[in-house]
VOBA-1610 file (N, C-alpha, C; in pm, whole numbers, padded with zeros to 5 digits, always signed):
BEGIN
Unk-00993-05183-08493Unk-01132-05143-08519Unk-01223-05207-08414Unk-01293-05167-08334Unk-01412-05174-08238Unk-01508-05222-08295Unk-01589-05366-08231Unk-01697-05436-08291Unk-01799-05319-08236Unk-01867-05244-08280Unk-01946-05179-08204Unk-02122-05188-08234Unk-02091-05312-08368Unk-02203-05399-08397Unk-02270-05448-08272Unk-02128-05541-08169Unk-02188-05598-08139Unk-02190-05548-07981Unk-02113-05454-07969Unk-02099-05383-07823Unk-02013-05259-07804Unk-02077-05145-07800Unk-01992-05010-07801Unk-01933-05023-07633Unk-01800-04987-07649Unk-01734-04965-07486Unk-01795-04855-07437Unk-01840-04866-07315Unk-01880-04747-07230Unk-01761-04690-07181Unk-01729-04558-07187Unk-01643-04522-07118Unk-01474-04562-07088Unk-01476-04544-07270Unk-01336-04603-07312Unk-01201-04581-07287Unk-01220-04406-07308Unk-01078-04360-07264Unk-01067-04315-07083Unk-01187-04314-07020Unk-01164-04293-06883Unk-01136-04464-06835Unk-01169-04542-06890Unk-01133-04675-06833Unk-00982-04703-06869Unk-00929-04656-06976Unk-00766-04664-06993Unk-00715-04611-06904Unk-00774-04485-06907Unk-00631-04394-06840Unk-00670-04435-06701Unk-00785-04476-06630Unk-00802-04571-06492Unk-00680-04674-06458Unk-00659-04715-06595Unk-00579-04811-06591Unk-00433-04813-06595Unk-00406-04681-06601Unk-00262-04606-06623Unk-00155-04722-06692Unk-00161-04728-06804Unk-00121-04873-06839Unk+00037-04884-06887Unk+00090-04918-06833Unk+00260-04986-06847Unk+00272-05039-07000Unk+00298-04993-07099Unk+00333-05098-07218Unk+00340-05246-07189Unk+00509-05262-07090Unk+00504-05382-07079Unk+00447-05467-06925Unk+00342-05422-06938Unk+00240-05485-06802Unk+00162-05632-06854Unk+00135-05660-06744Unk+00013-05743-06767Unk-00110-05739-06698Unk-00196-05705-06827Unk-00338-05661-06764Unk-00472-05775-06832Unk-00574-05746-06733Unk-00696-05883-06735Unk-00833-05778-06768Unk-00884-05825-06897Unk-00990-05745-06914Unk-01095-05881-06888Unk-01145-05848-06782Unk-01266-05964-06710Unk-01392-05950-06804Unk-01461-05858-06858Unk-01537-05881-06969Unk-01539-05853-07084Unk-01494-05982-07148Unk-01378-05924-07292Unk-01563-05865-07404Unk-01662-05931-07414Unk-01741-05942-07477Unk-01700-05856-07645Unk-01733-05731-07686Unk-01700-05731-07783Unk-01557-05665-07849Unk-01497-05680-07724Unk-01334-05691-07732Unk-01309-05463-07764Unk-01415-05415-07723Unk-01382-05284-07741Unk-01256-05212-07650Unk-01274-05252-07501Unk-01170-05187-07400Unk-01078-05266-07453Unk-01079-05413-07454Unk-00951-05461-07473Unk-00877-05401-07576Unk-00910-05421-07748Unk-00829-05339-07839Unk-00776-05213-07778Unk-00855-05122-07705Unk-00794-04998-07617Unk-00677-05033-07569Unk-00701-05083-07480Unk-00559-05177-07417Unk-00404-05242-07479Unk-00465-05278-07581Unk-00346-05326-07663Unk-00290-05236-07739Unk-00342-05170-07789Unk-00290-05027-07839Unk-00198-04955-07758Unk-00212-04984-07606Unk-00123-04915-07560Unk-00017-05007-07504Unk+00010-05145-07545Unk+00086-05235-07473Unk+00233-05249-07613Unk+00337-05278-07547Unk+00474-05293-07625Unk+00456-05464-07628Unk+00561-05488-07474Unk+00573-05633-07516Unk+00510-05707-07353Unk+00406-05651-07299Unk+00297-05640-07237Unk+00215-05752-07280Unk+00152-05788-07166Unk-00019-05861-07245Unk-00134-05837-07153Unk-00239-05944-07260Unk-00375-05899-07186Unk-00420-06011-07236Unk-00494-06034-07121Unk-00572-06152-07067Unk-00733-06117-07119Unk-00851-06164-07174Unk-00916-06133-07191Unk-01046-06307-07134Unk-01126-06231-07030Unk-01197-06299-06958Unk-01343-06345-07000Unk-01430-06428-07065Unk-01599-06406-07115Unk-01625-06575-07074Unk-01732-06583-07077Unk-01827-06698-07033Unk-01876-06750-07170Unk-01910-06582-07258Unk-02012-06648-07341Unk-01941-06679-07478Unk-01932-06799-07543Unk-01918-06853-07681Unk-01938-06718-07767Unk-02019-06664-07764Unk-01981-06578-07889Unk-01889-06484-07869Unk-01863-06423-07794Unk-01755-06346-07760Unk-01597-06353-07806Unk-01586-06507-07843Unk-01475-06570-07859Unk-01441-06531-08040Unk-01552-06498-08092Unk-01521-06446-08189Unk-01497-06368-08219Unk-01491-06271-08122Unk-01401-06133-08167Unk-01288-06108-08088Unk-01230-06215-08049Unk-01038-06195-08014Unk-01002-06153-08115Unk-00942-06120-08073Unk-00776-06061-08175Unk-00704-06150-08212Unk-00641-06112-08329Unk-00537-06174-08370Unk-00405-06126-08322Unk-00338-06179-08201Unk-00300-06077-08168Unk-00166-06157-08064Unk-00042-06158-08060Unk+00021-06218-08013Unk+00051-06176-07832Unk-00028-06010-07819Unk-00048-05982-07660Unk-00178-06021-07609Unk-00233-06087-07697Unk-00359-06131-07648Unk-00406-06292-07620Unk-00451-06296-07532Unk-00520-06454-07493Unk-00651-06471-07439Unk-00736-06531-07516Unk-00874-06550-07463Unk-00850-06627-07359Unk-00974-06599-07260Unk-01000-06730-07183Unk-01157-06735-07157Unk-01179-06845-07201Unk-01338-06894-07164Unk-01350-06922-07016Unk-01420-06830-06969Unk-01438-06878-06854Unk-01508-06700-06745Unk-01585-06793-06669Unk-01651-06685-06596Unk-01564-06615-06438Unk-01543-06497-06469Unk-01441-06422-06401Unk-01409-06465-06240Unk-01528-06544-06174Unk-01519-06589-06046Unk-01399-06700-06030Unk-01367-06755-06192Unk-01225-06828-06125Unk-01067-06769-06196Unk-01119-06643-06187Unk-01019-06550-06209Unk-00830-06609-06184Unk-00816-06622-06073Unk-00724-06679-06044Unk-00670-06809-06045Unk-00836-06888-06093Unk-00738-07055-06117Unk-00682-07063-06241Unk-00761-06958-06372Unk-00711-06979-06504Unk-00598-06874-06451Unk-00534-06791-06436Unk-00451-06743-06434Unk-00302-06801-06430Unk-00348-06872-06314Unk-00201-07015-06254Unk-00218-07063-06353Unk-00267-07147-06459Unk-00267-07213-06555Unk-00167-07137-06661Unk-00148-07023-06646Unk-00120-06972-06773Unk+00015-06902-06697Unk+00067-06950-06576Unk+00201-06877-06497Unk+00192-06780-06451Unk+00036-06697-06420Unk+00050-06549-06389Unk+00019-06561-06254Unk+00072-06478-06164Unk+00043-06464-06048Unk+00004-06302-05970Unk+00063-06252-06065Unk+00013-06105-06020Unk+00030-05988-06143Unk-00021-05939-06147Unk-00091-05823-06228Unk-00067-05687-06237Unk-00087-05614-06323Unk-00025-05447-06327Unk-00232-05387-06333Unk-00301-05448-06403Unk-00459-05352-06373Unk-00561-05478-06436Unk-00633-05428-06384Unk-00808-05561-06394Unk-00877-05429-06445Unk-00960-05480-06529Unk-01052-05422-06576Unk-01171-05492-06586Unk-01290-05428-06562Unk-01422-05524-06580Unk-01527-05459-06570Unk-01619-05439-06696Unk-01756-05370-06727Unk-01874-05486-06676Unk-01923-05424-06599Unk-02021-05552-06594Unk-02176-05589-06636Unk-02165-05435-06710Unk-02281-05423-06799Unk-02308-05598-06826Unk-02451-05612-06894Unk-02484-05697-07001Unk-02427-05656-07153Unk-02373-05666-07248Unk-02322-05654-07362Unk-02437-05630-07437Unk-02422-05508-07555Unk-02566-05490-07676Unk-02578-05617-07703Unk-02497-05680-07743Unk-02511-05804-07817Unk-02605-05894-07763Unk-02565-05946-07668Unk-02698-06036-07548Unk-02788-05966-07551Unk-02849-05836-07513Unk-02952-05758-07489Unk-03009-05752-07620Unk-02953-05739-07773Unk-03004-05742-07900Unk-03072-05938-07916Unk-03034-05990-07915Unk-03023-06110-07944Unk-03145-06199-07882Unk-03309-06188-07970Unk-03389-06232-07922Unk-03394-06323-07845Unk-03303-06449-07913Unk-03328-06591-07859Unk-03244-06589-07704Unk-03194-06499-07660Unk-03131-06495-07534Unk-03220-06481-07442Unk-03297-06450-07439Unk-03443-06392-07359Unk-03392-06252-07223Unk-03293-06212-07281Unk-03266-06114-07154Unk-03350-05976-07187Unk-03413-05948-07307Unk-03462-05822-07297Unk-03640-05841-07301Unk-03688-05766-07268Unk-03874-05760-07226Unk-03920-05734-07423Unk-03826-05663-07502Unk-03848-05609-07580Unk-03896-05740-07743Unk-03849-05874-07687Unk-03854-06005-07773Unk-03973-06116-07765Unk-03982-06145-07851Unk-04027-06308-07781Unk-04006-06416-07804Unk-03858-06450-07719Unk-03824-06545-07712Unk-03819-06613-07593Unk-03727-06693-07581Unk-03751-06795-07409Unk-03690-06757-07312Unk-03765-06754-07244Unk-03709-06718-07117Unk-03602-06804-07027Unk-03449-06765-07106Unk-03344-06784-07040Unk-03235-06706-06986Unk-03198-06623-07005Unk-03113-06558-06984Unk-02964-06591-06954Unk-02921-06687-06964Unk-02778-06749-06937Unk-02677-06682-06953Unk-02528-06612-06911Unk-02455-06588-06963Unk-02391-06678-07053Unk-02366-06770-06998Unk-02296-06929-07063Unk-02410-07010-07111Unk-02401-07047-07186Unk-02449-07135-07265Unk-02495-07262-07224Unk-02382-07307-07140Unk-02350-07426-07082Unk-02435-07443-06952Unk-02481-07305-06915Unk-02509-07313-06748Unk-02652-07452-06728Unk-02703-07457-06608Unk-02826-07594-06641Unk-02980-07489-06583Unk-02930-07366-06507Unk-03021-07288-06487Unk-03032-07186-06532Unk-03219-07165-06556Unk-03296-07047-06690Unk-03388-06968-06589Unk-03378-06864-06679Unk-03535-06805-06609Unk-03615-06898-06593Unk-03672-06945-06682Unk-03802-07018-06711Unk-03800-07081-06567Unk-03671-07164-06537Unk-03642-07279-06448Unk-03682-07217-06330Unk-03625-07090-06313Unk-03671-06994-06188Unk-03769-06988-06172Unk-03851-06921-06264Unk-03955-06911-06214Unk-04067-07047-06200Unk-04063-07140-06289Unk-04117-07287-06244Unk-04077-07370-06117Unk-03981-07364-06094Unk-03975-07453-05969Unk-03884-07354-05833Unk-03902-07250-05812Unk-03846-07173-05693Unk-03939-07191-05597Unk-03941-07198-05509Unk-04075-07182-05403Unk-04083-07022-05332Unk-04199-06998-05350Unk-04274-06835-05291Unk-04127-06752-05255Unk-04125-06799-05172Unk-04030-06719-05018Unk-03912-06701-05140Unk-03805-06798-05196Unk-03716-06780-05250Unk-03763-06680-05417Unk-03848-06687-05481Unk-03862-06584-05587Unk-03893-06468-05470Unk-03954-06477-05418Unk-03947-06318-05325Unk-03818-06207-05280Unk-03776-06302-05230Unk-03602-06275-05228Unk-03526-06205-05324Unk-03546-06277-05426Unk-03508-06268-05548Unk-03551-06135-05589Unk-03673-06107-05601Unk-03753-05988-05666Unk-03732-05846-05571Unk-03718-05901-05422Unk-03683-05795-05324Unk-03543-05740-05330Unk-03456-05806-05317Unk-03282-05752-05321Unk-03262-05728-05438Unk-03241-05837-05517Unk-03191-05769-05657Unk-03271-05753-05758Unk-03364-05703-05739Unk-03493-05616-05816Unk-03543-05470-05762Unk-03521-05488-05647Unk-03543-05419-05552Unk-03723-05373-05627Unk-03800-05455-05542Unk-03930-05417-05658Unk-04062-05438-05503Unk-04157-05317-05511Unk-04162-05323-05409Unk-04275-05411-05346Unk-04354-05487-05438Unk-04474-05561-05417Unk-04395-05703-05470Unk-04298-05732-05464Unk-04192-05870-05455Unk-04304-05980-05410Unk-04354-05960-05301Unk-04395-06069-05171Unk-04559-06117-05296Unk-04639-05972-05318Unk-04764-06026-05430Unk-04700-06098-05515Unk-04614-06083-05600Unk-04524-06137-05752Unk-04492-06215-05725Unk-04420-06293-05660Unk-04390-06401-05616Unk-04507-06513-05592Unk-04589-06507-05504Unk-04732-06571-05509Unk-04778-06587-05633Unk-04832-06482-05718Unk-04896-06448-05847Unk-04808-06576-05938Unk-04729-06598-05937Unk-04619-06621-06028Unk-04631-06806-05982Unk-04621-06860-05883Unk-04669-06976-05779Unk-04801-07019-05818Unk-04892-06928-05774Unk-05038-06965-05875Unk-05077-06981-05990Unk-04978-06900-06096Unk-05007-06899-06247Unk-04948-07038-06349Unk-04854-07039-06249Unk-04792-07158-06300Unk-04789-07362-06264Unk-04933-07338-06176Unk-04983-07459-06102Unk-05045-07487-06268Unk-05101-07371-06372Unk-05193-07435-06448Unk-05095-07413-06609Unk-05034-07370-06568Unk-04935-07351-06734Unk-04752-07335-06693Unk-04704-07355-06716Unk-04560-07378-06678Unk-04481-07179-06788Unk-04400-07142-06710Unk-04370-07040-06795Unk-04269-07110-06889Unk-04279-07033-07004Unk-04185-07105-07101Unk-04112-06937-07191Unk-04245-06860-07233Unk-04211-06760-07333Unk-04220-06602-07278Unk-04122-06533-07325Unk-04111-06395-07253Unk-04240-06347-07261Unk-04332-06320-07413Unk-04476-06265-07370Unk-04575-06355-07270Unk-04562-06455-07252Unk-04676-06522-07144Unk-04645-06410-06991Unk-04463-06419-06946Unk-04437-06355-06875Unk-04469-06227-06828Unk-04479-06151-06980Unk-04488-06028-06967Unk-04689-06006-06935Unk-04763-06125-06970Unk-04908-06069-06932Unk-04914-06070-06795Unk-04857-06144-06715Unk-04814-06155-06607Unk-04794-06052-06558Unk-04697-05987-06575Unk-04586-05883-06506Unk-04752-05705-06548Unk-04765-05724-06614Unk-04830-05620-06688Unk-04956-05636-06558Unk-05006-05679-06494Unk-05116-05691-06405Unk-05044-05649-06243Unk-04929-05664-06229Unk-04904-05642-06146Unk-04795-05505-06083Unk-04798-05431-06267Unk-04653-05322-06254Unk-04752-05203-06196Unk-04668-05108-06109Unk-04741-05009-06103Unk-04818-04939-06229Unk-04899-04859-06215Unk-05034-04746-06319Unk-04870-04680-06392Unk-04842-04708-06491Unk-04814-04630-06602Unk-04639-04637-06558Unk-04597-04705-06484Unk-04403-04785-06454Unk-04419-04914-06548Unk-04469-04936-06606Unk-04452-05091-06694Unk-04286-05116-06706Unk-04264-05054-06787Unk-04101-05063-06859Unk-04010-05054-06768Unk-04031-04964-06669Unk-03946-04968-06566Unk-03911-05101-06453Unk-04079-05154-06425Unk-04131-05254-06350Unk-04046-05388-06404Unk-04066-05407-06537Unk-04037-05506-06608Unk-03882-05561-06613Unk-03834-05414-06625Unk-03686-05432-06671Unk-03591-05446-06520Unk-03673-05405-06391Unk-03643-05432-06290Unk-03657-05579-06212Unk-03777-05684-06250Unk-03758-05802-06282Unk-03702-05900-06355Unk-03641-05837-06498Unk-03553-05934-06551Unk-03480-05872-06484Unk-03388-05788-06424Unk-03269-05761-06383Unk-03256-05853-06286Unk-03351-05864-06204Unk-03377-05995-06084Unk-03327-06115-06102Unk-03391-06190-06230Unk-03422-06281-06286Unk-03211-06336-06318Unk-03183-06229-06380Unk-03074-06186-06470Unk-02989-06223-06417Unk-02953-06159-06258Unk-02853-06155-06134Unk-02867-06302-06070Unk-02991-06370-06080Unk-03003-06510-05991Unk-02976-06660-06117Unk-02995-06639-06227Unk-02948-06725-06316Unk-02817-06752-06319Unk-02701-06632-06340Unk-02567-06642-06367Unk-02488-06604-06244Unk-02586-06627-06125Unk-02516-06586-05961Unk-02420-06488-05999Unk-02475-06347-06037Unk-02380-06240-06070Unk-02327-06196-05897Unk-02397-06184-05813Unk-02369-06107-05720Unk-02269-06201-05674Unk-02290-06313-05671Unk-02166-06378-05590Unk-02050-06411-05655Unk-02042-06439-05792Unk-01946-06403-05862Unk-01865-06306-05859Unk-01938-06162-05867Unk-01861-06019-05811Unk-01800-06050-05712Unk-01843-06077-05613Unk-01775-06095-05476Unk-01638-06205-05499Unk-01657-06306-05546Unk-01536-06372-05534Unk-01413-06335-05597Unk-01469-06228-05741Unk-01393-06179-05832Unk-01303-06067-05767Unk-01393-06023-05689Unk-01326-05890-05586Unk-01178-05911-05515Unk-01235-06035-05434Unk-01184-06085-05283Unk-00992-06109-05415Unk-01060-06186-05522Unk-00923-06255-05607Unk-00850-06162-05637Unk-00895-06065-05686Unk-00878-05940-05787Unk-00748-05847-05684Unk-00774-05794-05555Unk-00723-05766-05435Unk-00556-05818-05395Unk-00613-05954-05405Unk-00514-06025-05381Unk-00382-06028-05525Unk-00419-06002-05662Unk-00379-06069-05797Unk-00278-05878-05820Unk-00328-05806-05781Unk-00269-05690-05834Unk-00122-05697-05773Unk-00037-05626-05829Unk+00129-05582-05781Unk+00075-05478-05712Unk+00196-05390-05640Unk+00190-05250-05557Unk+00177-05172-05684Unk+00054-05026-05648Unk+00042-04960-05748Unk-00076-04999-05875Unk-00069-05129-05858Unk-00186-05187-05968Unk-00274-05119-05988Unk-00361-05126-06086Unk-00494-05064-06091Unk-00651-05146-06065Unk-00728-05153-06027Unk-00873-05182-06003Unk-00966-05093-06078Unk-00976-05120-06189Unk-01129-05052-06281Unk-01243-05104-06323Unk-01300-05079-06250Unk-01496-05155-06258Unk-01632-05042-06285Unk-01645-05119-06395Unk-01807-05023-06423Unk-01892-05099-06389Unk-01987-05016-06311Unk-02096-05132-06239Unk-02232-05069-06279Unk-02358-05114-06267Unk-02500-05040-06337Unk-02593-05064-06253Unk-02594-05138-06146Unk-02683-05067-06082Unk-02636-05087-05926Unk-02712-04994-05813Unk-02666-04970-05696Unk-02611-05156-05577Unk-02659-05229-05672Unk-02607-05364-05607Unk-02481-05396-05575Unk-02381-05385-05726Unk-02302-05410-05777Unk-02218-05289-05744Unk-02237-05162-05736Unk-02156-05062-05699Unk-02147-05084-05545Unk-02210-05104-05442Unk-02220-05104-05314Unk-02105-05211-05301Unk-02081-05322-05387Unk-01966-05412-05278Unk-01872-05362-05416Unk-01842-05282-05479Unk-01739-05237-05557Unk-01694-05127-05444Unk-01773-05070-05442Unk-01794-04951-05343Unk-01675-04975-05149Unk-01736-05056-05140Unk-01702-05108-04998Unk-01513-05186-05016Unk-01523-05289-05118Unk-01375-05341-05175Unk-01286-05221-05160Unk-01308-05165-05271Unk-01215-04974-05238Unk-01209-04903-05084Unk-01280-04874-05059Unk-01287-04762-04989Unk-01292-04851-04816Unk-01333-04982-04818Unk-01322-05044-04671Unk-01228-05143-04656Unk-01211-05252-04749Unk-01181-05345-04801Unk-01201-05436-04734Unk-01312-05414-04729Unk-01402-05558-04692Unk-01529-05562-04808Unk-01625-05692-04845Unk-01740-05651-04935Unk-01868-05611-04854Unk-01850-05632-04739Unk-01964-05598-04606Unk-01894-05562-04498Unk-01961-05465-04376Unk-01893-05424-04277Unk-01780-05331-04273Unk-01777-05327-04146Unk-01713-05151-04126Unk-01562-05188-04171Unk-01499-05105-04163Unk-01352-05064-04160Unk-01260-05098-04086Unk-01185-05189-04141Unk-01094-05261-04033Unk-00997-05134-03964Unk-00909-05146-03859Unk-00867-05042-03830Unk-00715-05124-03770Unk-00594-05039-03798Unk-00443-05108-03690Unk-00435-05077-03555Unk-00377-05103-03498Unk-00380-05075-03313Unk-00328-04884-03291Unk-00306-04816-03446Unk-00256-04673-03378Unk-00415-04629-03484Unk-00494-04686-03512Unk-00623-04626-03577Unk-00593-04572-03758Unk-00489-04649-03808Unk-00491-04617-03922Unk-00603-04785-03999Unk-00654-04685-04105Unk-00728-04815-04204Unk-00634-04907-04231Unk-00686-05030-04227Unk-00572-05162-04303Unk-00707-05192-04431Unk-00650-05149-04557Unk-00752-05200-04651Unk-00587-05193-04774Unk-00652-05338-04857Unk-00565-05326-04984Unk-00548-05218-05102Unk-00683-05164-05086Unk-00707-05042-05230Unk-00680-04939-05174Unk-00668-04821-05218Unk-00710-04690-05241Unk-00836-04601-05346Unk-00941-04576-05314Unk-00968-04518-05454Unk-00886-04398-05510Unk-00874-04341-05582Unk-00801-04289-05720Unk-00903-04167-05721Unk-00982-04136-05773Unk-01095-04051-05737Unk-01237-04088-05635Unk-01216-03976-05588Unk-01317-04022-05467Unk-01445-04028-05453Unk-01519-03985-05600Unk-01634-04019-05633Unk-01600-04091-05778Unk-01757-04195-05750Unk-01712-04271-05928Unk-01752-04163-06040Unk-01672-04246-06116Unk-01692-04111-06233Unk-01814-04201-06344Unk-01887-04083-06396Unk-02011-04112-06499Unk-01962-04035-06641Unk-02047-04124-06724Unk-02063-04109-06875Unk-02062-03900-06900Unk-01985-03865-06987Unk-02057-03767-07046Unk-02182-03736-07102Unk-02261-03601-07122Unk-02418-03651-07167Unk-02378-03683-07305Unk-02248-03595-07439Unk-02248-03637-07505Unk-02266-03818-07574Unk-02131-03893-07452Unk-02183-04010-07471Unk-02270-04084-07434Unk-02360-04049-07354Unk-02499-04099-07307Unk-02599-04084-07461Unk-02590-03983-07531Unk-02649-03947-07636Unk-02618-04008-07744Unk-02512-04048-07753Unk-02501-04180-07858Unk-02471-04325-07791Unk-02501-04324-07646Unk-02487-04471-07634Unk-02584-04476-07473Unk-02718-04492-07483Unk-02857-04457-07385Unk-02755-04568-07250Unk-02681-04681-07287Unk-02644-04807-07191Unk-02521-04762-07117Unk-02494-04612-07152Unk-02385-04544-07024Unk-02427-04470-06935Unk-02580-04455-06945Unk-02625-04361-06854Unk-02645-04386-06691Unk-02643-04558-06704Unk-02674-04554-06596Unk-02515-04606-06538Unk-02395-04627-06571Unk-02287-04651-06531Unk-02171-04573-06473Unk-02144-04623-06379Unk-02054-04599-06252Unk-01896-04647-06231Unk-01783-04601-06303Unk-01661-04608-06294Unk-01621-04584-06178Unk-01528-04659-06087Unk-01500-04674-05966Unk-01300-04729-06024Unk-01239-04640-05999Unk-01099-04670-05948Unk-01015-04665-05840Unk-00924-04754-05846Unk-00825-04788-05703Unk-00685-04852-05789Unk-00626-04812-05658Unk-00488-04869-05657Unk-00446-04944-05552Unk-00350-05045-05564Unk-00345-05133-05483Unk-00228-05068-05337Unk-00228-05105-05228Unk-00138-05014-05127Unk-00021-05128-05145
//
């Protein structure tokens, strides 16, 4: 049974069969959160297992009881050190949604959604020592700019950043609505929601160093598969697809295409289909958080 309380799988049965799954394989679901793909997974495993990957404490409560299954706490960038720990060295398919989970996004006191008012943290882990709040109190100009420019992609970054420097010489940010009177003066005439949700996304990506995490997860991931393996990643916005994007199809996370001395590609993947595949509208219509997601498969050469 699927927690779907606490997180409906996007794109359940195209992420299996991505995964063309061996009974007795061993496969790594990198964001176990409410354990939906994974149960998928095990359903189709004999005497097989699955690795199931999360950062966040609550997550841990919906493992399985399940003798092909093993949690691991821990954030997917050290993919491969918990792995050696546990004797594995290589792999039959990775799987990894990298959505935010309903659950976090429901969950006032997390501060990841505009829609609460609670504090402005956003942590995946619990444990981590940096918050929004922290961001935005002690970053200097140039670096929240950054921030708001690449992975916000927002286009008056350079004003927001200042605004944000000045506001907080006389009050320190602490609570999502202080934030949001803030943000509300500076979103474009009638983009609020859009504006907003494009700054926590900012905010979101620089707290839990998502982007560089991806990247290391990639570079491991490459290396961790057998011949034939599978690579299945749902990614949500054009950040996160671009070095998913490039891993597959260049295999590099930046830069051109390596090439051999007779001009054939040297890259580890293949993609599998050559455009990523998207949500049906049916399931967009019962689940609004697939609409914007991007399935990307490969196989290992």
């Amino acid at each position: 049974m699927h927690n779907t309380a606490y997180h409906i799988p996007v794109m359940l049965e195209e992420c299996l069969s991505g995964l063309n799954i061996n009974p007795n394989g061993i496969y790594i679901d990198l964001t176990f959160g409410g354990g939906g793909h994974s149960r998928g997974i095990l359903e189709k495993l004999d005497k097989g297992h699955l690795y199931g990957f999360d950062q966040d404490p609550d997550a841990e409560k919906n493992a399985p009881n399940d003798e092909n299954f093993t949690f691991v706490m821990a954030n997917f960038r050290d993919l491969r050190r918990y792995l050696k720990i546990y004797g594995v060295d290589k792999v039959d398919g990775i799987l990894a949604d990298l959505g935010v989970s309903s659950h976090q996004i429901d969950e006032p006191s997390r501060g990841f959604s505009t829609r609460f008012e609670g504090k402005l943290d956003m942590r995946m882990s619990q444990s981590g020592d940096l918050s929004a709040a922290s961001i935005l109190n002690t970053y200097d100009e140039q670096s929240l700019h950054k921030i708001f420019g690449i992975y916000g992609e927002i286009k008056n970054a350079k004003t927001l950043a200042r605004a944000i420097v000045s506001a907080r010489a006389n009050t320190p940010f602490d609570s999502i609505p202080e934030f949001k009177d803030l943000l509300d003066k500076y979103a474009p005439r009638g983009k609020y929601a859009k504006y907003s949700a494009q700054v926590f996304q900012a905010l979101r990506i620089e707290v839990n160093q998502e982007m560089i995490a991806l990247e290391e997860m990639l570079e491991q991931s490459t290396k961790l598969l057998k011949k034939d393996g599978r690579l299945v990643i749902m990614s949500y916005h054009s950040l996160e697809d671009r070095l998913v994007k490039n891993i597959i199809t260049k295999g590099k996370l930046h830069g051109e295409l390596e090439k051999d001395f007779y001009g054939n590609p040297v890259r580890p993947l293949e993609p599998v289909s050559r455009k990523p595949i998207i949500a049906t509208q049916e399931e967009i219509d019962t689940n609004k958080r697939a609409r914007s997601a991007k399935l990307r498969i490969a196989k290992k050469l």
